[in-house]
N, C-alpha and C positions, 0 to 999 in steps of 0.2 A: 424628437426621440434621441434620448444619448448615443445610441449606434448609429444613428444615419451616416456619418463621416467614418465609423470602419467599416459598416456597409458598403462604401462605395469603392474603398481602397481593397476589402476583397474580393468585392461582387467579379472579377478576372477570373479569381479562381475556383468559380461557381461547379467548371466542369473537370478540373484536375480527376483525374482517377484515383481512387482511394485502392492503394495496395493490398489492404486486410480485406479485399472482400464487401459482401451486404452484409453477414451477421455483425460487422463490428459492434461495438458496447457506445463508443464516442465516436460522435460525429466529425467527421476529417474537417468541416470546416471550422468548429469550434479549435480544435487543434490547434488550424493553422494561425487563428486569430487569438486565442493564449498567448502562443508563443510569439505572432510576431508583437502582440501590444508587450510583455513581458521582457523583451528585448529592445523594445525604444526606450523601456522603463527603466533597464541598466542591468536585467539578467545577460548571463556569461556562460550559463551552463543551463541544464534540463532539470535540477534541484531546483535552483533560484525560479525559472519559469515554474515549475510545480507548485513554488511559495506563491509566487506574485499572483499566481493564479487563484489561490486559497485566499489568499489577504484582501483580494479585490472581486469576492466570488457574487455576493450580496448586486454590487454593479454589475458586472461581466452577464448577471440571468437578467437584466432590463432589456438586452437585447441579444444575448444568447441563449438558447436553449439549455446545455447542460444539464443532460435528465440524469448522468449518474455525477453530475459535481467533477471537479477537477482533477483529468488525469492524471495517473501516479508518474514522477519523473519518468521512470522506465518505459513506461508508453508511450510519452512525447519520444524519448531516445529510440522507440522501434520503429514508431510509425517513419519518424525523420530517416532513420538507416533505408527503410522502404521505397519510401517515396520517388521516384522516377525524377531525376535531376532535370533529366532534357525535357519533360514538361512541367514542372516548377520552374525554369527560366524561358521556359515560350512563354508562359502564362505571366513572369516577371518583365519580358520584354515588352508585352502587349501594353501592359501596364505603364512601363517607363514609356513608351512613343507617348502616351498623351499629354505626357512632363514635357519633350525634349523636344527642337526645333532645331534642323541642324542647316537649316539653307542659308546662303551667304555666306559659308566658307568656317562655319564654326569648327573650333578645333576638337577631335575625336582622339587622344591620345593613348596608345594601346601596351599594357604594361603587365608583369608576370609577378603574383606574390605566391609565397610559400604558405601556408598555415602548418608552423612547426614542428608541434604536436600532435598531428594528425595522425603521426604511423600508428600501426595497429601493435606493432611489438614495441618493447622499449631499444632491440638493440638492432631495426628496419628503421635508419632514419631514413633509407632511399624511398621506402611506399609512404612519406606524407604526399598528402594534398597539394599541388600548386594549382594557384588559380591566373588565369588570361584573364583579364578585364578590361574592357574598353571604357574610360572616362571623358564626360564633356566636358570640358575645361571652361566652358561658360560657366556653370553652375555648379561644377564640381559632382556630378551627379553621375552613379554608375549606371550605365549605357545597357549592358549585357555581361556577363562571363561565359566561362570554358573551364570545366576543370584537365587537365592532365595530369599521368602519372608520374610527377619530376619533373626539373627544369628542362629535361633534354625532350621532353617532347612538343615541349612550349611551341615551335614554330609550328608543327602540325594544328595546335590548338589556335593560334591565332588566324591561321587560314580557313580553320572553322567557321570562328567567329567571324570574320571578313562576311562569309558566303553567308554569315545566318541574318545580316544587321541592315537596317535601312539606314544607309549612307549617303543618301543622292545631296550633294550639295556641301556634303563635309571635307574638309583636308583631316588625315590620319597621318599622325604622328606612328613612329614605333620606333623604339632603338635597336642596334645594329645588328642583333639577331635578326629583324625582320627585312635586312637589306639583301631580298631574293627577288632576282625577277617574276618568278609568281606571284609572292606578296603583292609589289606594284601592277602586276594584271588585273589581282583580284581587285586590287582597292579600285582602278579605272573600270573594271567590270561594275562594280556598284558605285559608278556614274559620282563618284567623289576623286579627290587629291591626294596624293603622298609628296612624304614629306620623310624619308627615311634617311638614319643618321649612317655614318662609314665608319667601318675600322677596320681592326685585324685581320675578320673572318672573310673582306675583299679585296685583298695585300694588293692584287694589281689596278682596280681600280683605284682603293686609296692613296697609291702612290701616282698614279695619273692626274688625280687631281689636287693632290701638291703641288708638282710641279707645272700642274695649271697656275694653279694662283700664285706661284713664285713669280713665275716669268709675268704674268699679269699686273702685278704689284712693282715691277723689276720696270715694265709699260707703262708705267700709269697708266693702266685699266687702255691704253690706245689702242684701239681697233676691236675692241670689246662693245658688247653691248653691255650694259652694269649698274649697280646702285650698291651706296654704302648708307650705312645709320650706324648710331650711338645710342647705348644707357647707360648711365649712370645710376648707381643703389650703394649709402650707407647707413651701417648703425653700428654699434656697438664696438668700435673701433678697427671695423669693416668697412672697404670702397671694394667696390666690386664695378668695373666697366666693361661693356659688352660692344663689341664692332661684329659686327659682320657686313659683305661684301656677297652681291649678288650675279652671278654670271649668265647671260638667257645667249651663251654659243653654245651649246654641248656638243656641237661638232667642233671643239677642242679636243674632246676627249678622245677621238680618232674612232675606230672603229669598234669601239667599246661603247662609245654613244647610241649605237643601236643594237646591242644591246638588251637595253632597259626601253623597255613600250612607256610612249608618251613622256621620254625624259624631255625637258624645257629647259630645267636649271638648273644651275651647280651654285653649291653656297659653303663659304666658310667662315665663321664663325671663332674671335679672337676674346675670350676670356681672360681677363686678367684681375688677380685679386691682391692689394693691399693688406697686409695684417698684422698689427703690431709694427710696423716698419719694413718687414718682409713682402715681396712683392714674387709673385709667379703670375706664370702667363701660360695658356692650355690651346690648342687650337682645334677645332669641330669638324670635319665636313661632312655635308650632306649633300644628296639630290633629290628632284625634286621634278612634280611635274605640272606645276603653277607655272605658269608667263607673265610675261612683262607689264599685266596689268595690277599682278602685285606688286608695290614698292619695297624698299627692303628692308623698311621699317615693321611692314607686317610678319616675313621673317624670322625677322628678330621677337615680337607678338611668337610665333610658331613655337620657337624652337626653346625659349624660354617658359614657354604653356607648358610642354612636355614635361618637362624639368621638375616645375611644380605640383602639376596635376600626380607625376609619379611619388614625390615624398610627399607633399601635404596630407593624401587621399590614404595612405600606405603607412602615415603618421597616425591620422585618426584612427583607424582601425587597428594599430597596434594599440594604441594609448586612451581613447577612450572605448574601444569593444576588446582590448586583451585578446586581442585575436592570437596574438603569437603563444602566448598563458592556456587556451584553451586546450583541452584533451576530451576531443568526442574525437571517436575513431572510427566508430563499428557502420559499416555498411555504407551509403551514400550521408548520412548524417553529418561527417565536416562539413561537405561540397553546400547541404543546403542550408545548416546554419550559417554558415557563410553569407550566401545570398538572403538571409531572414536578417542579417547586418547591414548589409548592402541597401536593404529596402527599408531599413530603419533609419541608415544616414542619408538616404535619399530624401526623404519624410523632413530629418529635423534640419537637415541645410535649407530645407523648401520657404519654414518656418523663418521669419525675419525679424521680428519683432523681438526676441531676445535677442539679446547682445553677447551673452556669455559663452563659452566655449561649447562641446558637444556633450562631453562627457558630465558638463553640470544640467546641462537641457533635460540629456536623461533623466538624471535626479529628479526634475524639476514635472516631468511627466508624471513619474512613480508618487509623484506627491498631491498630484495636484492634477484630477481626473478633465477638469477644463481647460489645463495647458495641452491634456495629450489629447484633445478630442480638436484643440485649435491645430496642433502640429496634423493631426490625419487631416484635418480638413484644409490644410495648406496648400 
């Protein structure tokens, strides 16, 4: 059967509660599977899905019902404003656990985007959309989100997400907004690792563990317990080398080492980039609550996952889903086309067999109804 493979990637959302009620006209699961095949196909908006829906309608009744034919844009935009966010991503997390395996210390990287466009007024750009997202850095594959209203309530939203997510076995990256000792509770509460970066917003710790690692370096690392690694990465008239140095006393840190529950280690991190002849040099610190079974080579794995997981992940979704471009505003609508992107590039990263970017894969769905039926069944 041609639906057996979106059969299975919606059969999760069998029980979603349908906000319009029994008498609805369209069926919420047609809906849902319009829009999200419509959106791996390279819709941006609730027009484009209404098209793709029309264009491909002949297919789409081989295994969906569709007793009144393709709802009008406007419909997709109400039912999406409707629909109950916090069970469209219980029902999306259910879904991502049967992708994701996080034992063995896989990295969980936890990061905040905007969806720009979001405010509901043109001259509210404080009520857009931000979204919490947690990525696996294995596969590049979004984990869960959280929406908040604004960057400033992002740490609330990330201790959400901490409490909502199956973690056991994971190390969680987040940057230095999330260097709270709750944060690090929760994440040892769900039986995983932190890995939290330092700066500004903990002036006395940060500056405690400088002049850790001054004096330490000043040592050669004597009477330290420690490990160092290097990378090396260039291209493009780019050298980029990475050091970092790992410390498992944290009772250097004097009475600030307790602190932070189940801290182990202290790590910094020596950034330096060549370019053009121009040379700068940045320096990191983190703590952390991994022991000495990690080397500090894996670390340097860590803190450089983050790094990436945050632009790559936050690249595609501006660039090939226009996430920043979009204007849906009304009701929960941003929050869940959001996640209806999230679960599309979840999909076509899964897909391996093409070689080409994201944004041509789409294409290549929207064209070619046995690419998009190998991508769901990925």
């Amino acid at each position: 059967m041609d639906g057996q493979a979106t059969a299975e990637v919606l059969r999760v959302f069998d029980n979603l509660p349908d906000p319009r009620g029994d008498n609805a006209r369209h069926k919420l699961l047609d809906i849902l599977t319009v829009a999200l095949l419509a959106v791996i196909c390279g819709a941006n908006g609730w027009t484009e899905v209404e098209e793709y829906g029309k264009a491909k309608l002949a297919w789409l009744k081989t295994f969906l019902d569709l007793p009144w034919g393709i709802p009008s844009h406007d419909t997709f935009g109400r039912v999406f404003a409707l629909l109950d966010p916090e069970a469209f991503e219980r029902d999306f997390r259910q879904w991502i656990a049967q992708m994701v395996e996080l034992s063995g210390g896989k990295l969980v990287a936890i990061d905040g985007k905007s969806l720009r466009r979001s405010f509901e007024k043109g001259w509210d750009k404080i009520g857009m959309a931000h979204m919490v997202s947690a990525f696996v850095q294995a596969n590049g594959m979004v984990f869960g989100q959280v929406k908040t209203n604004g960057k400033g309530g992002e740490l609330s939203a990330i201790e959400k997400l901490l409490k909502s997510l199956f973690l056991k076995g994971a190390v969680v990256t987040i940057d230095a907004l999330g260097c709270q000792k709750s944060i690090a509770q929760a994440i040892l509460d769900a039986d995983a690792d932190y890995l939290l970066q330092v700066k500004d917003n903990q002036p006395t710790l940060l500056a405690k563990l400088q002049g850790v690692f001054l004096e330490a370096r000043l040592e050669d690392f004597a009477g330290h317990i420690s490990d160092a690694a290097q990378s090396l990465d260039g291209d493009h008239g780019r050298i980029e080398t990475r050091r970092v140095w790992v410390l498992w006393n944290p009772e250097h840190l004097g009475a600030l080492a307790k602190n932070w529950p189940g801290l182990k280690s202290l790590v910094m991190v020596e950034r330096t980039r060549e370019v053009n002849g121009k040379t700068t040099t940045e320096y990191h610190y983190y703590i952390s609550s991994l022991d000495a079974r990690r080397g500090a080579g894996q670390f340097l794995y860590y803190t450089r996952g983050h790094w990436s997981v945050e632009n790559n992940l936050h690249w595609q979704l501006d660039v090939a889903f226009r996430e920043d471009e979009r204007r849906i505003r009304e009701g929960f609508a941003a929050e869940n086309f959001s996640r209806l992107c999230r679960m599309a590039l979840n999909q076509l990263k899964k897909e391996k067999t093409n070689k080409t970017g994201i944004a041509i894969r789409r294409h290549c769905c929207g064209w070619d109804n046995d690419y998009l039926l190998k991508v769901l069944a990925a």
